[in-house]
N, CA, C and O atoms as a Tripos MOL2 file, in Angstrom:
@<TRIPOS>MOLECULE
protein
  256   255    64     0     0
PROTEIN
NO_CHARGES

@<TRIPOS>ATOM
      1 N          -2.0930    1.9080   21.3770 N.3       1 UNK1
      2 CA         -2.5550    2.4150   20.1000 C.3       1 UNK1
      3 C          -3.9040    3.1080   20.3060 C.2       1 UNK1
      4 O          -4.8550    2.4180   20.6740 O.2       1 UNK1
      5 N          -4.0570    4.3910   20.1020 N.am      2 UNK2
      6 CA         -5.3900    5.2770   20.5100 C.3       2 UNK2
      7 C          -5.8960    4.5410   19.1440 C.2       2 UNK2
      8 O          -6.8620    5.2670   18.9080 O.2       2 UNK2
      9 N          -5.8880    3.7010   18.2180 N.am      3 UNK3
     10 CA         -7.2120    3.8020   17.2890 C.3       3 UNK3
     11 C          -7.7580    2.3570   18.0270 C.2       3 UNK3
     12 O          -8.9650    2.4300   18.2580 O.2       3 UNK3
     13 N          -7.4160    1.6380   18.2620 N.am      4 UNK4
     14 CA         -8.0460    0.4780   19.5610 C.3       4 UNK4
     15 C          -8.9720    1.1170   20.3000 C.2       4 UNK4
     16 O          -9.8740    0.3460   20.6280 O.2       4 UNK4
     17 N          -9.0880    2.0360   20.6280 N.am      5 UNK5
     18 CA        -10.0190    3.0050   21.6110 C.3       5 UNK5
     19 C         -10.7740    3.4090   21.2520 C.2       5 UNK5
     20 O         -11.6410    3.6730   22.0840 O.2       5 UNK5
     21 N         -11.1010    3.8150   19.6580 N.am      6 UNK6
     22 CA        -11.9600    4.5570   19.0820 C.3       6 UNK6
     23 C         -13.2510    3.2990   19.0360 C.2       6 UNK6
     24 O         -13.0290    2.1050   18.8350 O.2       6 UNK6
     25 N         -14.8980    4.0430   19.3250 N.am      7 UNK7
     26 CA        -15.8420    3.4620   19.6650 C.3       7 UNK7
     27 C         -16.7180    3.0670   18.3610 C.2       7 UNK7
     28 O         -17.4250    2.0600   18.3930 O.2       7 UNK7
     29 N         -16.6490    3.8820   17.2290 N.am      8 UNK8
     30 CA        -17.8770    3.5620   16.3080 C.3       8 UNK8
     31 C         -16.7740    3.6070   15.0410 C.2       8 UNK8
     32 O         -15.7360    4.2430   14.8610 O.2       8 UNK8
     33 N         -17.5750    2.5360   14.1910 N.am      9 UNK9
     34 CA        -16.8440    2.4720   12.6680 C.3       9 UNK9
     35 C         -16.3280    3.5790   12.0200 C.2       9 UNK9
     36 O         -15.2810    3.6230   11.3740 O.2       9 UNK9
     37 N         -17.5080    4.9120   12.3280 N.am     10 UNK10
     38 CA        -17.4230    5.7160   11.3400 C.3      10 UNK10
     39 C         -16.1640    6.4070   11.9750 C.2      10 UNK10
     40 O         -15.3500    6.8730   11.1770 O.2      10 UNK10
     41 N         -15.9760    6.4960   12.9610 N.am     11 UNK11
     42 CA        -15.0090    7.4090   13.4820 C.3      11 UNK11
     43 C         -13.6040    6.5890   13.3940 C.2      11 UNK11
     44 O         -12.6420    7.3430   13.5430 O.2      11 UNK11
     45 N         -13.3420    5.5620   13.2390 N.am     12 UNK12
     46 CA        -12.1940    4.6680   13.2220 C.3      12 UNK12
     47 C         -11.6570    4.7820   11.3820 C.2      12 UNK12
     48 O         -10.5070    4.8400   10.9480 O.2      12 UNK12
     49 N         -12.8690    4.7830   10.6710 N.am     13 UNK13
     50 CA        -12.4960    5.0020    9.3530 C.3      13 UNK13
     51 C         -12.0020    6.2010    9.2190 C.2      13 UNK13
     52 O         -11.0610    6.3940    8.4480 O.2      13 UNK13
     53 N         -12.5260    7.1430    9.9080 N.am     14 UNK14
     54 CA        -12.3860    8.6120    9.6700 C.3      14 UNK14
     55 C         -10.4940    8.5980   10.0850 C.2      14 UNK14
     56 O          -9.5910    9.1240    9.4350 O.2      14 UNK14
     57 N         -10.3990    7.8120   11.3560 N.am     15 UNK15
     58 CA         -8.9950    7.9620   11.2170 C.3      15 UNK15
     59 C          -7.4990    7.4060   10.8120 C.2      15 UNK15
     60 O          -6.2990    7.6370   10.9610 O.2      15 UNK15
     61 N          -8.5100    6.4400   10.1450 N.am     16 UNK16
     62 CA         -7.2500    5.7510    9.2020 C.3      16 UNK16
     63 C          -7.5620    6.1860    7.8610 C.2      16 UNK16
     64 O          -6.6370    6.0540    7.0600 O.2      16 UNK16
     65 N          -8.5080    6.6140    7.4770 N.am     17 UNK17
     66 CA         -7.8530    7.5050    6.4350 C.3      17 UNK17
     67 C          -7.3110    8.7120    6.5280 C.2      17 UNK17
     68 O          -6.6380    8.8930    5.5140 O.2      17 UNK17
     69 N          -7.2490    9.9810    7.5080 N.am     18 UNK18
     70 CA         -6.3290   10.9640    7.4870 C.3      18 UNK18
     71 C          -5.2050   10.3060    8.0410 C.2      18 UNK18
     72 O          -4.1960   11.0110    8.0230 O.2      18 UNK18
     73 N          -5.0270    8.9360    8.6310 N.am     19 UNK19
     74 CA         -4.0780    8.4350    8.6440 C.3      19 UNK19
     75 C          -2.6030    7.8390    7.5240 C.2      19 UNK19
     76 O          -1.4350    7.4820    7.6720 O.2      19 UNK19
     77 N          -3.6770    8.0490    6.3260 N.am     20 UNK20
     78 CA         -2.8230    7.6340    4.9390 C.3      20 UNK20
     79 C          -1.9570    8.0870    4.7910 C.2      20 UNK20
     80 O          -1.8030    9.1980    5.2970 O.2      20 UNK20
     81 N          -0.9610    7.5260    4.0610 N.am     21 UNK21
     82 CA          0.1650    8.1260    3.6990 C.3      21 UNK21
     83 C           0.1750    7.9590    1.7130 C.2      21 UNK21
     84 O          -0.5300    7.1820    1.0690 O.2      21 UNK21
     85 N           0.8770    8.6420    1.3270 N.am     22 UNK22
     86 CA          1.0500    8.4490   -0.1960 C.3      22 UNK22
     87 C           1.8410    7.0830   -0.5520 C.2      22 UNK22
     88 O           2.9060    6.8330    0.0130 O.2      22 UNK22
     89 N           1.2120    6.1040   -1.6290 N.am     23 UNK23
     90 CA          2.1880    4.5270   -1.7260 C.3      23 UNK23
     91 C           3.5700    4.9340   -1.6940 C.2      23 UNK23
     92 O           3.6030    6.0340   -1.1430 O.2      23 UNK23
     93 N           4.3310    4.6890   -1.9130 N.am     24 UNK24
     94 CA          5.5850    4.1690   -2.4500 C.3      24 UNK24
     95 C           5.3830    4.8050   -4.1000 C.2      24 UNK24
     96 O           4.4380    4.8160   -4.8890 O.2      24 UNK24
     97 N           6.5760    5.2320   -4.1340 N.am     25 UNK25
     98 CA          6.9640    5.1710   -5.9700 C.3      25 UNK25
     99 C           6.6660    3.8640   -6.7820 C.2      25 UNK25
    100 O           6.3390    3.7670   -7.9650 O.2      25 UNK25
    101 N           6.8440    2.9660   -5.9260 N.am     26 UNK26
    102 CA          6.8120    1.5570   -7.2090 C.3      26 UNK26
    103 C           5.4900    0.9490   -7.2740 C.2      26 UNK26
    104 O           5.0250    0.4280   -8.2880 O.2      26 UNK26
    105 N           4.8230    1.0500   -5.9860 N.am     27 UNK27
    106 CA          3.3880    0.6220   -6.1050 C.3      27 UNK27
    107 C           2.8950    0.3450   -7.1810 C.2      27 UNK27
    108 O           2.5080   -0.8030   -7.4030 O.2      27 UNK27
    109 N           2.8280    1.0070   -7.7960 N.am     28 UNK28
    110 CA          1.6920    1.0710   -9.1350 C.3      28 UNK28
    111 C           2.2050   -0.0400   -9.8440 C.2      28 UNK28
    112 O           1.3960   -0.8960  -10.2020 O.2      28 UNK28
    113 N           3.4190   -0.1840  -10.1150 N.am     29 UNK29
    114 CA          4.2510   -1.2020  -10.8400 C.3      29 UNK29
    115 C           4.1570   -2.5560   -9.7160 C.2      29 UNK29
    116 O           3.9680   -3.6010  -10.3390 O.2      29 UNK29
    117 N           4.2220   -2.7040   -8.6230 N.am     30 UNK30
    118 CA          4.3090   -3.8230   -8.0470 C.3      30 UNK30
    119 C           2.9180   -4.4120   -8.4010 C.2      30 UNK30
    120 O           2.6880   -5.6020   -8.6170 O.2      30 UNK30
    121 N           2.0770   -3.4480   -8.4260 N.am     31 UNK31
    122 CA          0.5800   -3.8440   -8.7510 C.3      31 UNK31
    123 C           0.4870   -4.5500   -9.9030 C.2      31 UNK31
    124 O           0.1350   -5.7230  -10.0270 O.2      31 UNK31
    125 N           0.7960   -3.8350  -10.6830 N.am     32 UNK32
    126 CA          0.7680   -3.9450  -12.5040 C.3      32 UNK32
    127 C           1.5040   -5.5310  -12.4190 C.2      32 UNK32
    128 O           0.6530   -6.2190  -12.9830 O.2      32 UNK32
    129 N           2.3290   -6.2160  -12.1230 N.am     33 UNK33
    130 CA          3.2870   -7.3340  -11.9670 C.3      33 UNK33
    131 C           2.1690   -8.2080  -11.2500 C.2      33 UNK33
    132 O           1.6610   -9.0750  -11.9620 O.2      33 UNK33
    133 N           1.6950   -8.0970   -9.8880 N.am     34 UNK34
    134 CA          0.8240   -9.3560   -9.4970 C.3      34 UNK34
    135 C           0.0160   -8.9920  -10.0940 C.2      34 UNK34
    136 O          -0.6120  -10.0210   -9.8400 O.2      34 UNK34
    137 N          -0.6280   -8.4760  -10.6930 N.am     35 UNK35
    138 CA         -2.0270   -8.7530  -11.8390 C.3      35 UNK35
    139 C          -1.6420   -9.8660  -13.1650 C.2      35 UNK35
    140 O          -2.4420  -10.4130  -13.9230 O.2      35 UNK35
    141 N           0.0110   -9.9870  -13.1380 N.am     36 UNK36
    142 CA          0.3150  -10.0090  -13.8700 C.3      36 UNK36
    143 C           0.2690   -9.4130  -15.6670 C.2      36 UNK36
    144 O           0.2660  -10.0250  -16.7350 O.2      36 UNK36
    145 N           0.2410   -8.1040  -15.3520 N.am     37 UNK37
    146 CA          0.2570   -7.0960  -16.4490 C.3      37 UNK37
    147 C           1.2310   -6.4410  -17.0760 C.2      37 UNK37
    148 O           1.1050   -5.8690  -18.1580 O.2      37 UNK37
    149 N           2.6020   -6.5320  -16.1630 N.am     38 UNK38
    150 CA          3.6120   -6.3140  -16.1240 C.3      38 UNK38
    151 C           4.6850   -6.9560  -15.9770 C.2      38 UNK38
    152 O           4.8580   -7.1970  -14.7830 O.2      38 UNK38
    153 N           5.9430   -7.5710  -16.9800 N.am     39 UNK39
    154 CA          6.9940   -8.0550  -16.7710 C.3      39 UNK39
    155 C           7.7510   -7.5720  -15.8170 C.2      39 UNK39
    156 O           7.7260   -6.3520  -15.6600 O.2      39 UNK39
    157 N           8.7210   -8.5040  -14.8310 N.am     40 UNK40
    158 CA          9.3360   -7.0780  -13.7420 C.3      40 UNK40
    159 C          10.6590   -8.2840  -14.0660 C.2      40 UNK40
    160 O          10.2950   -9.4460  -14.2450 O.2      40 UNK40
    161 N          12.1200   -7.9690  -14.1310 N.am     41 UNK41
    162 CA         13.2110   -8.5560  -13.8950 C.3      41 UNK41
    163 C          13.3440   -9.0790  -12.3490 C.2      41 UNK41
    164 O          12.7930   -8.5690  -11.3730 O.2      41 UNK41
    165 N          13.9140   -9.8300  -12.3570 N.am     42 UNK42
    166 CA         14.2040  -10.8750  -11.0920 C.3      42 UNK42
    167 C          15.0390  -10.3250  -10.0320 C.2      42 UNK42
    168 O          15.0880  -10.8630   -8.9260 O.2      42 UNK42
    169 N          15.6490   -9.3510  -10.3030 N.am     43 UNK43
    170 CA         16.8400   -8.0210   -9.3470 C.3      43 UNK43
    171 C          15.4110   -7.4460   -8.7150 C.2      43 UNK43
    172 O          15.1420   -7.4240   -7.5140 O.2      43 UNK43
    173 N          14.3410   -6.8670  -10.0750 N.am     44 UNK44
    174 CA         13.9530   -5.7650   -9.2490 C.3      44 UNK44
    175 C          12.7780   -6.6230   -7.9720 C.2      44 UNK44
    176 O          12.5550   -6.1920   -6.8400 O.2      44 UNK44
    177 N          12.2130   -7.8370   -8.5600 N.am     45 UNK45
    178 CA         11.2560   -8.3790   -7.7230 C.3      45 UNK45
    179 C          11.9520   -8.7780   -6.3950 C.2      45 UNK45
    180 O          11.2500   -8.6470   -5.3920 O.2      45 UNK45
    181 N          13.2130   -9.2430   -6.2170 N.am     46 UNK46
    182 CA         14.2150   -9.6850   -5.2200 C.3      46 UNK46
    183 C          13.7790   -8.0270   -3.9310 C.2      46 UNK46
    184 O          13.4870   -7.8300   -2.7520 O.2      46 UNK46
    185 N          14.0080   -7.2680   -5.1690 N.am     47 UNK47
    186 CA         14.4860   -5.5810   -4.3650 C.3      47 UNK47
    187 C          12.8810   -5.5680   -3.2750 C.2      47 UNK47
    188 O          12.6210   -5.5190   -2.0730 O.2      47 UNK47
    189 N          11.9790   -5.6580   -4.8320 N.am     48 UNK48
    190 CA         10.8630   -5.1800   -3.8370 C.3      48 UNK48
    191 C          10.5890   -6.1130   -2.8750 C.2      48 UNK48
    192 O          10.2490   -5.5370   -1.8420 O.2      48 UNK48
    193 N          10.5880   -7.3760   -2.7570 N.am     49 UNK49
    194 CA         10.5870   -8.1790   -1.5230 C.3      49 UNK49
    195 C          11.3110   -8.0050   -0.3650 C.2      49 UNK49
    196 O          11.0140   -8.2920    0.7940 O.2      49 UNK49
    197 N          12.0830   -7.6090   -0.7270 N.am     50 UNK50
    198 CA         13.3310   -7.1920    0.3440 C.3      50 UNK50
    199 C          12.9410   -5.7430    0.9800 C.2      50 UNK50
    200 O          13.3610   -5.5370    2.1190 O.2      50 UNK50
    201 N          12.1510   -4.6880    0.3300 N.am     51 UNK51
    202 CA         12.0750   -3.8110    0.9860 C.3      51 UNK51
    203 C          10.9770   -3.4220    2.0670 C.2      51 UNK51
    204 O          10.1160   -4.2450    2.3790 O.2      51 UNK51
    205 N          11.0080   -2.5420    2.4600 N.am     52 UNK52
    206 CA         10.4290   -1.9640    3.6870 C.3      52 UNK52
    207 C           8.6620   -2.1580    2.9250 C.2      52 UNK52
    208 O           8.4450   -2.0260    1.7200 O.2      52 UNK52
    209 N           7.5350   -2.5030    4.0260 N.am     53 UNK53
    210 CA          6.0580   -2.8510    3.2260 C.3      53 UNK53
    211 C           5.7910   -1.3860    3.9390 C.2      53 UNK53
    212 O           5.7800   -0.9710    5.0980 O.2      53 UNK53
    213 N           5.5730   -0.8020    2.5760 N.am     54 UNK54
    214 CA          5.2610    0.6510    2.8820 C.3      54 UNK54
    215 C           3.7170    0.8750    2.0840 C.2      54 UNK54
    216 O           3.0490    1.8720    1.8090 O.2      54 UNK54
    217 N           3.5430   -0.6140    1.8740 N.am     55 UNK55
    218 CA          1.9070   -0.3080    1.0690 C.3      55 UNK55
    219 C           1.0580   -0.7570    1.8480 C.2      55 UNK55
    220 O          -0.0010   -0.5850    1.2450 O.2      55 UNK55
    221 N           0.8140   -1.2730    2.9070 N.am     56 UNK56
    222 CA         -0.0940   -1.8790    3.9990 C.3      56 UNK56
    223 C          -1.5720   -1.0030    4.3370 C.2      56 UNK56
    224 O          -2.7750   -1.2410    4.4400 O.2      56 UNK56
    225 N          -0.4420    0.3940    4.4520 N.am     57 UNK57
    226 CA         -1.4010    1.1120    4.8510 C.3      57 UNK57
    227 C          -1.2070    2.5970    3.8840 C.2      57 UNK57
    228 O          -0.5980    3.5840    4.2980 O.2      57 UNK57
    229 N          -1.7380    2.5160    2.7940 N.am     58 UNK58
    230 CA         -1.6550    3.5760    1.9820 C.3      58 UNK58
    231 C          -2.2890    3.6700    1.2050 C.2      58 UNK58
    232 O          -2.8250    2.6310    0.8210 O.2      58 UNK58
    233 N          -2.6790    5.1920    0.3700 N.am     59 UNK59
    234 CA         -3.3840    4.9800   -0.8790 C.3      59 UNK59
    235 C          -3.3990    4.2210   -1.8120 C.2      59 UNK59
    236 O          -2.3470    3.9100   -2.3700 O.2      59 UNK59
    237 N          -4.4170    3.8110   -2.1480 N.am     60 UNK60
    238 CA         -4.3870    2.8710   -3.7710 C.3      60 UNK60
    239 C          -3.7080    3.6770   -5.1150 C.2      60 UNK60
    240 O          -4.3230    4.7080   -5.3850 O.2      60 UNK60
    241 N          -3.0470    3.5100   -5.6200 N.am     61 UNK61
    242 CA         -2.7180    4.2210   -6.7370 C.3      61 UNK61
    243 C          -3.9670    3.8040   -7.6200 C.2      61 UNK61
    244 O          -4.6800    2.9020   -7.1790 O.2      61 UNK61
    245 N          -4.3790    4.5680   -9.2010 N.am     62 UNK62
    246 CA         -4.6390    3.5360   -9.9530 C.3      62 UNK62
    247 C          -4.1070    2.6110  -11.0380 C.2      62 UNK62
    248 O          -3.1130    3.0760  -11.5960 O.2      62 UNK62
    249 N          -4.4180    1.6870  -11.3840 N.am     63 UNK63
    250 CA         -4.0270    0.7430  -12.1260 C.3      63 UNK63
    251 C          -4.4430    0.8670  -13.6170 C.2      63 UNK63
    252 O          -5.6120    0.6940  -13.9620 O.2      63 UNK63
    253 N          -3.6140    1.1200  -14.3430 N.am     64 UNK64
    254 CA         -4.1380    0.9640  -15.6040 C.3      64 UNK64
    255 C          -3.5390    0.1220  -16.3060 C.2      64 UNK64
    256 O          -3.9170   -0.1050  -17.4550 O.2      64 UNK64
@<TRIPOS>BOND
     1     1     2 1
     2     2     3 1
     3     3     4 2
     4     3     5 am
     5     5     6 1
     6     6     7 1
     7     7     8 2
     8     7     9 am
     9     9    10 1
    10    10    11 1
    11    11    12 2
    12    11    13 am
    13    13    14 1
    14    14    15 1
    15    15    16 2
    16    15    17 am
    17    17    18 1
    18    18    19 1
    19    19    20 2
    20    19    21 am
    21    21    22 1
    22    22    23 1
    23    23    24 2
    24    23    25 am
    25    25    26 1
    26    26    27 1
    27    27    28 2
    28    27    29 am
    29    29    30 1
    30    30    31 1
    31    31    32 2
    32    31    33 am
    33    33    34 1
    34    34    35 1
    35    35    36 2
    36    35    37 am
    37    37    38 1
    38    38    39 1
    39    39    40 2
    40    39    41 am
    41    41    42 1
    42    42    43 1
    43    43    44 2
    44    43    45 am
    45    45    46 1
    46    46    47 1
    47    47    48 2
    48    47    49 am
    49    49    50 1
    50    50    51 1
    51    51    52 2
    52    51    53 am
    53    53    54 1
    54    54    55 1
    55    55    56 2
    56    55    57 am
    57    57    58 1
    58    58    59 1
    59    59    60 2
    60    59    61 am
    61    61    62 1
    62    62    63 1
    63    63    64 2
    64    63    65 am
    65    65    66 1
    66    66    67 1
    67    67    68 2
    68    67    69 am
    69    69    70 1
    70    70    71 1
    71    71    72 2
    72    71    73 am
    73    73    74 1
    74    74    75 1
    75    75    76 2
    76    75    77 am
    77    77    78 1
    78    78    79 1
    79    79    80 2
    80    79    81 am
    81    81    82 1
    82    82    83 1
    83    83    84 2
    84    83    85 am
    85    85    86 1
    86    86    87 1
    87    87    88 2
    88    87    89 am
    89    89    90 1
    90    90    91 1
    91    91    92 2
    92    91    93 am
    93    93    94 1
    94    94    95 1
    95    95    96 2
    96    95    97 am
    97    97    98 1
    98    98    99 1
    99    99   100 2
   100    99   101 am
   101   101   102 1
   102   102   103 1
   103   103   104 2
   104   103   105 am
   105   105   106 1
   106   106   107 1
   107   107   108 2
   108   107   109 am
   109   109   110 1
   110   110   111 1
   111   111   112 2
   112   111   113 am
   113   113   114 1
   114   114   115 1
   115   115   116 2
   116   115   117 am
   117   117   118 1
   118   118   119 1
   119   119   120 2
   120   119   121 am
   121   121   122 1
   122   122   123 1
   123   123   124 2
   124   123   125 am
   125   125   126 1
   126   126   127 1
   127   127   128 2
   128   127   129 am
   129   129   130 1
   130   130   131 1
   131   131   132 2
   132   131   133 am
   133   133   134 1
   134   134   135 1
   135   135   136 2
   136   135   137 am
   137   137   138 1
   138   138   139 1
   139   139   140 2
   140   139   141 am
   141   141   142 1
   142   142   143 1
   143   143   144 2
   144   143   145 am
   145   145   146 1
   146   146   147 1
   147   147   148 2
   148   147   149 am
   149   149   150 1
   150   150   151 1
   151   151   152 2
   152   151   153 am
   153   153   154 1
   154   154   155 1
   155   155   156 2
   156   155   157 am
   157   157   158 1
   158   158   159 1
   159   159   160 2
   160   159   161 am
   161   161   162 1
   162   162   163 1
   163   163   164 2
   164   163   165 am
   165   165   166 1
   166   166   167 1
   167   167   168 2
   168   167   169 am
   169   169   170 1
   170   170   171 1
   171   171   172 2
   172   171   173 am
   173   173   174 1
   174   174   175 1
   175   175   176 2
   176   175   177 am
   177   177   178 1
   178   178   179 1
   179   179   180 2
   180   179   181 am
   181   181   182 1
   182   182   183 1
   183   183   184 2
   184   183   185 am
   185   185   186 1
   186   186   187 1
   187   187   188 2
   188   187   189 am
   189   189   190 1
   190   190   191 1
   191   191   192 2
   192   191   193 am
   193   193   194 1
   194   194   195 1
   195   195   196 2
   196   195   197 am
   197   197   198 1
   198   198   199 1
   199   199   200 2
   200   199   201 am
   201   201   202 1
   202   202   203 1
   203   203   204 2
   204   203   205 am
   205   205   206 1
   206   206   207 1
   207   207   208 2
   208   207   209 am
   209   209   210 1
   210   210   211 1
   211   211   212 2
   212   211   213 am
   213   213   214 1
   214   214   215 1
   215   215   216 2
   216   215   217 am
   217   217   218 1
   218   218   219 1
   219   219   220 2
   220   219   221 am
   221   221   222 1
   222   222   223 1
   223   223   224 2
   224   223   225 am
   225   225   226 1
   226   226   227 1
   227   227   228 2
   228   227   229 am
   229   229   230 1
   230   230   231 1
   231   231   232 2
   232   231   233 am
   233   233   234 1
   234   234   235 1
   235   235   236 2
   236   235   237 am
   237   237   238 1
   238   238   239 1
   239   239   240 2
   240   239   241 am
   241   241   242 1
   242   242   243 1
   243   243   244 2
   244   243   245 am
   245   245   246 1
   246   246   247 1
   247   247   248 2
   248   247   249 am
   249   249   250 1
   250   250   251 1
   251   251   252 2
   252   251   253 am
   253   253   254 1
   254   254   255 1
   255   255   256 2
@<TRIPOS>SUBSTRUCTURE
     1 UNK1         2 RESIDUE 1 A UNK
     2 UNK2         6 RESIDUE 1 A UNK
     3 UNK3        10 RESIDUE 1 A UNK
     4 UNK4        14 RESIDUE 1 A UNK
     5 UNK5        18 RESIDUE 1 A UNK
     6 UNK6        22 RESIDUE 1 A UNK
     7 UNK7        26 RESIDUE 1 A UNK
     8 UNK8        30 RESIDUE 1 A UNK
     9 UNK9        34 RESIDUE 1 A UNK
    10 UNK10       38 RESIDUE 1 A UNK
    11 UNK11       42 RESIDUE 1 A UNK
    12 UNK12       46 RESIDUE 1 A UNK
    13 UNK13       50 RESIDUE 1 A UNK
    14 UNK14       54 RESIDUE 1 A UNK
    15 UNK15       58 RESIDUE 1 A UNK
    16 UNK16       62 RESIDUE 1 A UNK
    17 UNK17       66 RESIDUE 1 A UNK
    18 UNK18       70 RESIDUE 1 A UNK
    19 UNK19       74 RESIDUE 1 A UNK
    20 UNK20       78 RESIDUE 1 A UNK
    21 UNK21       82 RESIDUE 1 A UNK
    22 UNK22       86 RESIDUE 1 A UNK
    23 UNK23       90 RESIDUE 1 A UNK
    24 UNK24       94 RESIDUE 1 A UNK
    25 UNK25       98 RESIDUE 1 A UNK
    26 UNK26      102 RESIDUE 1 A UNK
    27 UNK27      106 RESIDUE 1 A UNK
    28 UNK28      110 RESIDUE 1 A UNK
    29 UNK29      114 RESIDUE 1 A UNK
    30 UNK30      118 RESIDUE 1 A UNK
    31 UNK31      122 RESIDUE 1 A UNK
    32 UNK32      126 RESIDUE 1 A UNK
    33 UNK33      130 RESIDUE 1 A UNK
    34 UNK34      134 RESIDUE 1 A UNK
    35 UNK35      138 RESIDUE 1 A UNK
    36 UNK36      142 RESIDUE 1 A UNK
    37 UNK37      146 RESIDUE 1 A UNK
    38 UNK38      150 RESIDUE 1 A UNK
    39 UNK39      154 RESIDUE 1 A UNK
    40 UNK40      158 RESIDUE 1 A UNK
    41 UNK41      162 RESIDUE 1 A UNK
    42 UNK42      166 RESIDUE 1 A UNK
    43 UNK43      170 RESIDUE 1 A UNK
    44 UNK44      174 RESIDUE 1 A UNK
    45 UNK45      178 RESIDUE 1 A UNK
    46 UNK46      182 RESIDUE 1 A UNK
    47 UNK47      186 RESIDUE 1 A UNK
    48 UNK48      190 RESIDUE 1 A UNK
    49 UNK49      194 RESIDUE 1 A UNK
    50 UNK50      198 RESIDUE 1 A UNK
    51 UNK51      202 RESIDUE 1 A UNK
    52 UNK52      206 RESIDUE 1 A UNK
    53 UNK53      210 RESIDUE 1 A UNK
    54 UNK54      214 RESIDUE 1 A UNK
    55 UNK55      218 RESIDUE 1 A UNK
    56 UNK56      222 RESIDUE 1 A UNK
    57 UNK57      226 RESIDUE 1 A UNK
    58 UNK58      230 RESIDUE 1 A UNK
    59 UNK59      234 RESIDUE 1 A UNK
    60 UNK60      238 RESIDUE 1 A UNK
    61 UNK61      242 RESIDUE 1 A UNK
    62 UNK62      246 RESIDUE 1 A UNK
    63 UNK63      250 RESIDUE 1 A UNK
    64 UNK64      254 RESIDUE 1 A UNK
């Protein structure tokens, strides 16, 4: 992994953020649910557990 290699903070930040990718479509809603702000049905919470963690490393949406 070349970002293991990188020497100073600033330059490691520098590349995980052009490293970002855009969340997921549901993000915002998975958010909204553990804040608990949002009701989510038991299919869809099953779904999002089950799917691929595509928010680890991605933009924050915001939350309203």
């Amino acid at each position: 992994m070349p970002e293991l290699r990188i020497t100073t903070e600033e330059a490691f930040v520098a590349a995980m953020r052009a490293a970002l990718t855009p969340p997921p479509a549901a993000y915002a809603e998975i958010v909204r649910a553990n804040l608990g702000l949002a009701a989510v049905d038991p299919d869809t919470a099953t779904e999002w557990e089950l799917g691929r963690n595509q928010c680890a490393a991605s933009a924050l949406p915001a939350v309203s």
